[in-house]
C-alpha positions as CSV (number, residue, x, y, z in Angstrom):
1,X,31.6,73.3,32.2
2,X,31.8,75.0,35.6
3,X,35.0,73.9,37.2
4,X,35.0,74.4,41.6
5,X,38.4,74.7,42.8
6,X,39.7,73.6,46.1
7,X,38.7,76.0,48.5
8,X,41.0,77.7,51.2
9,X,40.6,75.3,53.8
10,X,42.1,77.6,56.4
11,X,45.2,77.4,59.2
12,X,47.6,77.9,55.9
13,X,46.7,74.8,54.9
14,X,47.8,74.7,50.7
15,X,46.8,71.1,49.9
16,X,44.4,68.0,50.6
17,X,44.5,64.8,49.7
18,X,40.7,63.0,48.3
19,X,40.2,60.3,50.8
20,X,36.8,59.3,49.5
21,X,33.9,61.0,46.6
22,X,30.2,61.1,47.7
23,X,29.5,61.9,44.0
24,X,30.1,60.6,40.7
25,X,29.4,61.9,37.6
26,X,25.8,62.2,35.9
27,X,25.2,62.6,39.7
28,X,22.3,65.9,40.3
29,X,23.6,67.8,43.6
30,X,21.7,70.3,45.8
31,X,24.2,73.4,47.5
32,X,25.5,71.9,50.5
33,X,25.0,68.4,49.9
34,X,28.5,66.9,50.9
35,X,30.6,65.7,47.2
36,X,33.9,64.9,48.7
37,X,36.4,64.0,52.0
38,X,39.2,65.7,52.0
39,X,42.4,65.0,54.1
40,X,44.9,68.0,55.0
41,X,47.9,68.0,58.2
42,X,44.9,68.6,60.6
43,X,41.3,67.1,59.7
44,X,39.4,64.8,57.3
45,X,37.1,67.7,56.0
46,X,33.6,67.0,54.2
47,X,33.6,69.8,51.4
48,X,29.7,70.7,50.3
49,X,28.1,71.6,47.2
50,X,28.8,75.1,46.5
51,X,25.7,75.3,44.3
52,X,22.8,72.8,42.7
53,X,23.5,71.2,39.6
54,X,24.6,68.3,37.9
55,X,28.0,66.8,38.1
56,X,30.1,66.3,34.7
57,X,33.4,65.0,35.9
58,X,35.9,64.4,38.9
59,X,39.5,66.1,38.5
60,X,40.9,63.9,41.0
61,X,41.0,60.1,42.5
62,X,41.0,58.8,46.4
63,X,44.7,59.4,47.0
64,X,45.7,62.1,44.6
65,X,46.8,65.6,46.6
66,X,44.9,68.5,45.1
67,X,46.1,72.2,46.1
68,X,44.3,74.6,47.1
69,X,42.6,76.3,43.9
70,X,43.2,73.7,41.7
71,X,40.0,72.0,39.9
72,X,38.0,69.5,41.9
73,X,34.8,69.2,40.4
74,X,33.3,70.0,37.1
75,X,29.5,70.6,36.4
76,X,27.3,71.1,33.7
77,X,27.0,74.5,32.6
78,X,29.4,77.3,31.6
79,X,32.8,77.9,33.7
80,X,32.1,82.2,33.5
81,X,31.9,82.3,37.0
82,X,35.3,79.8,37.9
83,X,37.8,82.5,38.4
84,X,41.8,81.7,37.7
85,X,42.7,78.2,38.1
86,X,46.0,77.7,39.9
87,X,48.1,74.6,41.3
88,X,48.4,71.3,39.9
89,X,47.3,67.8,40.4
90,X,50.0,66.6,42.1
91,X,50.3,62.7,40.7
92,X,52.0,59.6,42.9
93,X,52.4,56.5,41.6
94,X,51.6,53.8,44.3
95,X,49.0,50.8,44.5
96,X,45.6,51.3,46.5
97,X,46.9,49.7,49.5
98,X,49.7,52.0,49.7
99,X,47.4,54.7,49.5
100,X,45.3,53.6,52.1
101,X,48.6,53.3,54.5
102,X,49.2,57.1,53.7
103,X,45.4,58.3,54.4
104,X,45.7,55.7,58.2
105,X,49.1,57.4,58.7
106,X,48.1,61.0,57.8
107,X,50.8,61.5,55.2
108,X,50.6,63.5,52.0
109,X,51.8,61.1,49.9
110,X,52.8,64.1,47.6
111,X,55.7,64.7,50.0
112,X,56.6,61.3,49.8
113,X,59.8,60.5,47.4
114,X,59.3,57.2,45.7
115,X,62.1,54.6,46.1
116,X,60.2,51.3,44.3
117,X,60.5,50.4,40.4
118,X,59.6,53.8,38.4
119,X,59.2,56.1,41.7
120,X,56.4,54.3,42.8
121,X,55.9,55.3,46.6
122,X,56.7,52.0,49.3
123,X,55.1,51.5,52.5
124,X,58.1,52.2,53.9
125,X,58.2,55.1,52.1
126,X,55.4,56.1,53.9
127,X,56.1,55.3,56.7
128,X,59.4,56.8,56.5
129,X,57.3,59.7,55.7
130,X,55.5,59.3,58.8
131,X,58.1,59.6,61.5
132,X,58.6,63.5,60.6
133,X,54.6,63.9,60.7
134,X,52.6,66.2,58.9
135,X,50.4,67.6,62.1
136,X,53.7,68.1,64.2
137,X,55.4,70.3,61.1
138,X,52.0,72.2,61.2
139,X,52.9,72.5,65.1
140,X,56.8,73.1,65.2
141,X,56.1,75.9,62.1
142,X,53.0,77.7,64.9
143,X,55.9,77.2,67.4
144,X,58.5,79.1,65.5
145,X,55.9,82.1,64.9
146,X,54.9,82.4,68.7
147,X,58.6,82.2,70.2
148,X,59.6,85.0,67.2
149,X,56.7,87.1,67.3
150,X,55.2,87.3,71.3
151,X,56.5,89.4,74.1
152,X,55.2,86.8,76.8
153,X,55.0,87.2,80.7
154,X,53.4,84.4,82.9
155,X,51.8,85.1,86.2
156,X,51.1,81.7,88.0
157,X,48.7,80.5,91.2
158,X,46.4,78.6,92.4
159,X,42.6,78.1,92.5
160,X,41.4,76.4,95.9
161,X,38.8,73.9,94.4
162,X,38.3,71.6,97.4
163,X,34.5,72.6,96.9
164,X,34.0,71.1,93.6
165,X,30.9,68.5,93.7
166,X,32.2,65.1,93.5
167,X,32.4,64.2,89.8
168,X,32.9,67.9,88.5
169,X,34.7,67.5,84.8
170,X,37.5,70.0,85.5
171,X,37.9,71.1,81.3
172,X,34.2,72.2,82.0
173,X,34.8,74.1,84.8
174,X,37.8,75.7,83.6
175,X,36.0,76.4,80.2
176,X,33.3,78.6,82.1
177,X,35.9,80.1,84.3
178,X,37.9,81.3,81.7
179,X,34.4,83.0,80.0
180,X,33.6,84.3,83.4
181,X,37.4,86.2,83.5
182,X,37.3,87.1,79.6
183,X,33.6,89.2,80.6
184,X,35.5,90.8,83.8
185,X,38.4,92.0,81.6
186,X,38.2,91.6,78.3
187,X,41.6,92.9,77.5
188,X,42.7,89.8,77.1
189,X,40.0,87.8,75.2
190,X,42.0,89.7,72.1
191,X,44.0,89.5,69.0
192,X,47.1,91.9,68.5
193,X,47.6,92.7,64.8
194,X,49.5,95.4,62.8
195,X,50.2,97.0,66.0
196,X,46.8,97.0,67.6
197,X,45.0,95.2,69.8
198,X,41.1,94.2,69.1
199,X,39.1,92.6,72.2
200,X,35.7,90.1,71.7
201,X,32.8,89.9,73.0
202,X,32.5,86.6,71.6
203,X,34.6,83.9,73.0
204,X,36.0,81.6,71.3
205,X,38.0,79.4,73.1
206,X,40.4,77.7,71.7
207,X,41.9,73.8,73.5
208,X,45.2,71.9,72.8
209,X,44.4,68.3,72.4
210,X,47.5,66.2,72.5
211,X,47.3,63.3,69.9
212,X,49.8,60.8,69.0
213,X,51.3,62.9,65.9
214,X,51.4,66.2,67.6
215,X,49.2,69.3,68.8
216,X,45.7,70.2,67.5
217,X,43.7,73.4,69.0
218,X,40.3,72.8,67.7
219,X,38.0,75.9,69.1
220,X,34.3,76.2,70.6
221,X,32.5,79.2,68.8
222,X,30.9,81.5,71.2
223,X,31.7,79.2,74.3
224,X,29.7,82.3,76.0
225,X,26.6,81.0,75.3
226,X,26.8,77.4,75.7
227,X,29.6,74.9,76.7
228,X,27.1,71.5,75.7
229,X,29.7,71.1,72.6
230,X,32.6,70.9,74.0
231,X,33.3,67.0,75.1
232,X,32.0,66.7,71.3
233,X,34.5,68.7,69.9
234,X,36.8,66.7,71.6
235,X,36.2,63.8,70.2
236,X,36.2,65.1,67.1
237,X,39.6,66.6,67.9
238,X,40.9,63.0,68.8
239,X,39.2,61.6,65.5
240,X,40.5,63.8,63.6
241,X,37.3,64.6,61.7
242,X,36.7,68.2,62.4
243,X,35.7,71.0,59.6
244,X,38.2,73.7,58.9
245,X,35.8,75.8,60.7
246,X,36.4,73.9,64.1
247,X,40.0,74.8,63.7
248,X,39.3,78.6,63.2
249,X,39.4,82.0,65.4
250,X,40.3,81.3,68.4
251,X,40.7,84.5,70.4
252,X,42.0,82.8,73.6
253,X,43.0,79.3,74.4
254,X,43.3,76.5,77.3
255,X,45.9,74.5,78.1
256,X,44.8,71.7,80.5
257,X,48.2,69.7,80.6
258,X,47.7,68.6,83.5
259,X,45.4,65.9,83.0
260,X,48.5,64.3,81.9
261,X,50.8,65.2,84.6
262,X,52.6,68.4,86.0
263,X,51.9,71.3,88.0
264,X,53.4,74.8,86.1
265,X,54.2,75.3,82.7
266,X,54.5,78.5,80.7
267,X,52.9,77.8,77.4
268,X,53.5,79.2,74.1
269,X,51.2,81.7,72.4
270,X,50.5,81.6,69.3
271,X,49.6,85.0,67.6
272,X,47.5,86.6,66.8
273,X,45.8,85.8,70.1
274,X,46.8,87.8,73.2
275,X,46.5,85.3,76.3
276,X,46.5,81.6,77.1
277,X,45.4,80.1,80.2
278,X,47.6,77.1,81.4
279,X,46.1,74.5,84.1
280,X,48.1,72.0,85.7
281,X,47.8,68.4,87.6
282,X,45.0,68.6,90.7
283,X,46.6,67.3,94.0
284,X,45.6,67.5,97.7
285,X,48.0,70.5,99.1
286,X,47.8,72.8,102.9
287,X,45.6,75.4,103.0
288,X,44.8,77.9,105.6
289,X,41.3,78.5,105.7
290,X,39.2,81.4,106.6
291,X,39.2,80.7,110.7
292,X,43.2,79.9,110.4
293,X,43.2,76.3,110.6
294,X,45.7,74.4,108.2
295,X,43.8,71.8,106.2
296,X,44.5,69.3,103.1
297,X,42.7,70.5,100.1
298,X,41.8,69.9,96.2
299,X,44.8,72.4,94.8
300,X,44.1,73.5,90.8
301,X,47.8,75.3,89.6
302,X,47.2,78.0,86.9
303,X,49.6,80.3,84.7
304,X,48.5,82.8,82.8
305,X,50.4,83.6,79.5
306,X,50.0,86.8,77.7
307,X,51.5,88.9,75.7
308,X,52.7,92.2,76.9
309,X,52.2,94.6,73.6
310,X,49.0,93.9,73.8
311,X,48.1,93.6,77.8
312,X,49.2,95.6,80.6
313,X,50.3,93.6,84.0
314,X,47.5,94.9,85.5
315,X,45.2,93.7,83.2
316,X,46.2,90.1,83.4
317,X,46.2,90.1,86.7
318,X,42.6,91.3,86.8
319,X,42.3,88.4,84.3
320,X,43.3,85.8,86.7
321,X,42.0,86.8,89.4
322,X,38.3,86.6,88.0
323,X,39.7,82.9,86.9
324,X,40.6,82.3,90.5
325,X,37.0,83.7,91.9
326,X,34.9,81.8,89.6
327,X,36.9,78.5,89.8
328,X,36.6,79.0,93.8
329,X,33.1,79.1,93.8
C-alpha cells in the first residue's frame, strides 16, 4: 500500500483535525482531485490528491487530530516511495455531536482533557477549551517572536485624501498605494534573515483581519499585478476557509485598524518581514491648501513600522512618502 502522510501545512502548523472525507475507499482518484477537509488553528484546508490511483483505506475519522506526517491515506500499490512515518493518531473519546461542537468552535479536541465517564471529552470541555482559543495562541506565540526579535521604529502622518471619488473602498486604495511605495523603495518590501536583508519584486501583501477568536493575516500573491482578489480573500479570511497557501509569504503587511476605530497605533512586526504599514480611522480634519486657505478635509492617519536592522531611516521615509503621494492623488 502507498501510505500519504499529512503534509506540512505551513505557519508551524503540527496538526489538523479531519472535518469531512471526499473519498472512501475502493474510490479511483485523479492528482489533485480534493480527498479530504482538514481543520488546523487557522483554516479549513482542502488537501488534493497527490497522485492518481485507487484508494485502499482511510487512517483517520471526521474528528480524529492527525499530525503532521502521520498516515492519512492509503492506496493501492507499493509504499517504496512513503518516506518515514512520524506522529500518531491522536484518539478522543467523545460522541459526534461533541465533535461537531469542537470543529464550530475551532478547537483541537486533542488538546481537550476529558472530564465525563472514561475521559470522554464534554461540551463544556470544549467549550472550556474554547475560551483560551487555538487562533489567538497561534497570535500571542507570533507576538512573542516580533516583540523578542525586531528592532522597530515608527514614523507616523497623514495622507490628505479629500479627493477620493465618492465611494472609493479605502483597503483598495491603500493596497495599491502600498505597491506604488514598495516599487519606489524597495528596501522595505523585504525579509531580514540570518543577518541579511532580501528585497522582492513581487509583492505580497500581507492583511490582518480581526475575527472573533483572534488575528489572521491571510496574504494576496503578487498584489503587483492585480488587486481583483483581494475583497475575496477577505471573505475567505472571515470564513475561515483559506488554503495554507493564502496564509504564506507575506513580504509586507497592512494594518487597516481603523475601520474599527482609532487614529495612530504602532503595530507589531512579525519577522521575517521588514515593514508594516498601519492606517487609522478617516475623519474630516484643517488643512491648509495650496493658495493658504484653511479648509475641512478627508484626513487618512498612517505609521509606518519597520525594522531598523534591516532599513535605514531614510529608507522608510522614502517608503512613506511614496505611500503619501500615491494616496494623494
Amino acid at each position: 500500500m502507498r501510505v500519504f502522510n499529512l503534509p506540512d501545512l505551513g505557519e508551524g502548523l503540527q496538526e489538523a483535525a479531519v472535518v469531512e472525507w471526499h473519498v472512501k475507499p475502493g474510490d479511483t482518484l485523479a492528482a489533485d482531485q480534493t480527498m479530504v477537509s482538514v481543520e488546523t488553528d487557522k483554516a479549513i484546508v482542502e488537501v488534493p490528491a497527490p497522485f492518481d490511483g485507487r484508494v485502499e483505506k482511510l487512517y483517520a475519522a471526521p474528528g480524529d487530530t492527525v499530525h503532521v506526517g502521520a498516515p492519512l491515506i492509503g492506496f493501492d500499490g507499493s509504499n517504496d516511495d512513503t518516506g518515514t512515518v512520524v506522529g500518531v493518531l491522536s484518539e478522543v473519546k467523545a460522541t459526534p455531536a461533541v465533535r461537531s461542537l469542537a470543529r464550530s468552535l475551532s478547537v483541537e479536541l486533542a488538546t481537550v482533557k476529558g472530564t465525563g465517564p472514561g475521559g470522554v471529552a464534554t461540551s463544556e470541555d470544549v467549550k472550556q477549551a474554547a475560551r483560551g482559543g487555538g487562533l489567538r495562541r497561534a497570535m500571542a506565540k507570533n507576538m512573542a517572536t516580533a516583540h523578542a526579535a525586531v528592532v522597530p521604529v515608527t514614523l507616523t502622518d497623514d495622507a490628505d485624501i479629500e479627493r477620493w471619488p465618492q465611494g472609493t473602498k479605502p483597503l483598495a486604495r491603500l493596497a495599491r498605494a502600498i505597491v506604488a511605495a514598495c516599487r519606489a523603495e524597495p528596501g522595505l518590501n523585504a525579509w531580514y534573515e540570518d543577518d541579511s536583508r532580501k528585497t522582492f519584486q513581487e509583492v505580497h501583501l500581507g492583511i490582518a483581519v480581526d475575527l472573533p477568536d483572534g488575528l489572521l493575516v491571510p496574504v494576496l500573491g503578487n498584489a503587483e499585478k492585480s488587486l481583483d482578489g483581494l475583497d475575496e480573500l477577505i471573505r475567505k479570511a472571515r470564513n475561515r476557509s483559506l488554503s495554507p497557501n493564502g496564509l504564506r509569504g507575506a513580504t509586507i503587511t497592512l494594518s487597516n485598524f481603523g475601520s474599527i476605530g482609532a487614529r495612530h497605533a504602532t503595530p507589531l512586526l512579525v519577522p521575517p518581514m521588514v515593514a508594516i504599514v498601519g492606517a487609522g480611522r478617516i475623519s474630516r480634519q484643517p488643512v491648509v491648501t495650496a493658495d493658504g486657505e484653511l479648509a475641512a478635509h478627508r484626513v487618512l492617519p498612517l505609521s509606518l513600522t519597520f525594522d531598523h536592522r534591516a532599513a535605514t531611516g531614510g529608507e522608510a521615509t522614502r517608503f512613506l512618502n511614496a505611500l503619501i503621494g500615491d494616496l494623494q492623488t
